[in-house]
Each structure stands twice: as structure tokens, then as C-alpha cells.
C-alpha positions as CSV (number, residue, x, y, z in Angstrom):
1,X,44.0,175.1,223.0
2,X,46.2,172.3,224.2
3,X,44.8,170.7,228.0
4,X,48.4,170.8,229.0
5,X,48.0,175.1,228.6
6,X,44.6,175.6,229.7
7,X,45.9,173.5,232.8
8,X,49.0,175.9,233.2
9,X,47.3,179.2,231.9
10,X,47.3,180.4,235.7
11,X,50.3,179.5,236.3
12,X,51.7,181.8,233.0
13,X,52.5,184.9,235.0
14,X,54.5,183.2,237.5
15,X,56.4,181.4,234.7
16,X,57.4,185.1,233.2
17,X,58.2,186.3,236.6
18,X,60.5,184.2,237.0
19,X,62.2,184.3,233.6
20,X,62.4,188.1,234.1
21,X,65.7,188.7,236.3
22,X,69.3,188.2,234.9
23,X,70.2,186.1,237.4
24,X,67.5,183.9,237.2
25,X,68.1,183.3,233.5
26,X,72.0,182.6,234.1
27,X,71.4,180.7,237.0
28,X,69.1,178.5,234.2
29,X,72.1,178.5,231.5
30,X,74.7,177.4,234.1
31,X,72.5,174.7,235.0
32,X,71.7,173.6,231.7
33,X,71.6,169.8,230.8
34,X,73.7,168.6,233.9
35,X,72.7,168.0,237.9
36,X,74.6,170.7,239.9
37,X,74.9,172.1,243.2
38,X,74.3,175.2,245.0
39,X,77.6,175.3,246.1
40,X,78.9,174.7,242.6
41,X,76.1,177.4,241.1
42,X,78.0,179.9,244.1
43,X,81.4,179.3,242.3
44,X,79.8,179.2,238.6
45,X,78.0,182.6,238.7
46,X,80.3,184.5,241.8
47,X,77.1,184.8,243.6
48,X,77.0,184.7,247.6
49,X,74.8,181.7,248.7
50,X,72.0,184.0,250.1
51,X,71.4,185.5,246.8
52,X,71.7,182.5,245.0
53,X,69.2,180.9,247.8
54,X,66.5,183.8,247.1
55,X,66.9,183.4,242.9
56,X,66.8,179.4,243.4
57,X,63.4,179.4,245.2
58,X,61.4,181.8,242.5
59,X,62.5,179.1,240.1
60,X,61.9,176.1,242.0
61,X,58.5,177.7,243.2
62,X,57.6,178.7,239.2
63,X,58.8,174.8,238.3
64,X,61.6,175.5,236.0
65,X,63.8,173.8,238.6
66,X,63.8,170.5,240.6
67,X,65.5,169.5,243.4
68,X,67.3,166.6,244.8
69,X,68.8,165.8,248.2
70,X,72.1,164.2,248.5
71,X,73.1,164.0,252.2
72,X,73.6,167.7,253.1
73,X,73.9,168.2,249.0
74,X,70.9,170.2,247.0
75,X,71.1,169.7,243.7
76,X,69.1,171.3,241.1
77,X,68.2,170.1,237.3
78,X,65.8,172.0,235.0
79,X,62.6,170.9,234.5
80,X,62.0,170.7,230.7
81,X,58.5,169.9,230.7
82,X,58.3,173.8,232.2
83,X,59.6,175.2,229.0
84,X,57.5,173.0,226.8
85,X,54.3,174.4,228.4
86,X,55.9,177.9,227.3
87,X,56.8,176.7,224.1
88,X,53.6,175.4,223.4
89,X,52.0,178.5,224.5
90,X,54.2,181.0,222.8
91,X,53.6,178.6,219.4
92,X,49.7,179.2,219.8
93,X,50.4,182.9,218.7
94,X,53.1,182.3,216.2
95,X,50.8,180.5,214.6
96,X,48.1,182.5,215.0
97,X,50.3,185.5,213.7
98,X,51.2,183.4,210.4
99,X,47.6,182.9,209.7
100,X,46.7,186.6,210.2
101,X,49.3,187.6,208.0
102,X,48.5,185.3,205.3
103,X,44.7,186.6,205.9
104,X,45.4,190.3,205.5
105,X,48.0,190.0,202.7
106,X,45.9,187.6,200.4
107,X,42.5,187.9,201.5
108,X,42.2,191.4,202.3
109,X,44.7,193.3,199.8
């Protein structure tokens, strides 16, 4: 298994966490490939700033988000090197799940 898993493997149920509310996961599409701000985010997703605040943290906390202060400004960017721990981790089974099949419909049939 890759280091960069085994070294996030604890970390794996507060990565799903925080991928599992709506919000969280448009709050990640709006942000997409660009630097915005929670202001902006407020106006993007018709969210109150409180709410916004609450979802912003769980995905800040879990990494999928970083931060950077402009003056008063917050603005967040996604952290892509999150989502290629996931990747990786996900890929482990899909291949794993390839080679099983192959296994039982060639070796065992």
C-alpha cells in the first residue's frame, strides 16, 4: 500500500465525513479551480455566512480546503493533494476488484 495512504489511513473517516453533506460537496464545486471568498461562496450558494462558516471548517479541518488571508479577506482554494490520497485509496480496491474478477471468472469457472 502506498506510504502516502498508510500515512492518511486515520485520517479516511474524517475525509468521508466531510464529503458526506450536500453543502459541503457544492461548497467544493463552487470553489473548484479558482481562489474565492466567503463572502462570494455566501452569494454563490444563497447560504447565510454562519452556515457557510460551520460547512467551511469541517472541510478545512478534514484538509480538502486551504485558506488564505487577505486583510480582513478569507479565501479558500481546494487542496488537491486531499483528493489524490482518496483517489489513490479508492484505486487500491478497484484494482483489487478487477483482479478478483478476473480470478473467479477464469480461474475458478
Amino acid at each position: 500500500m502506498n506510504n502516502q495512504i498508510l500515512n492518511n489511513l486515520e485520517f479516511l473517516p474524517f475525509f468521508f465525513h466531510a464529503l458526506s453533506d450536500p453543502i459541503r460537496l457544492n461548497i467544493l464545486e463552487s470553489i473548484g479551480n479558482q481562489e474565492i471568498c466567503v463572502g462570494d461562496l455566501c452569494k454563490v450558494l444563497d447560504l447565510k455566512q454562519p452556515k457557510l462558516s460551520f460547512h467551511l471548517k469541517i472541510l478545512r479541518d478534514s484538509g480538502f480546503v486551504n485558506t488564505r488571508q487577505d486583510g480582513r479577506w478569507i479565501y479558500y482554494r481546494l487542496n488537491k493533494s486531499r483528493f489524490e490520497v482518496l483517489k489513490q485509496y479508492i484505486a487500491k480496491y478497484q484494482h483489487n476488484s478487477l483482479e478478483q474478477n478476473f480470478y473467479q471468472e477464469n480461474i475458478i469457472a
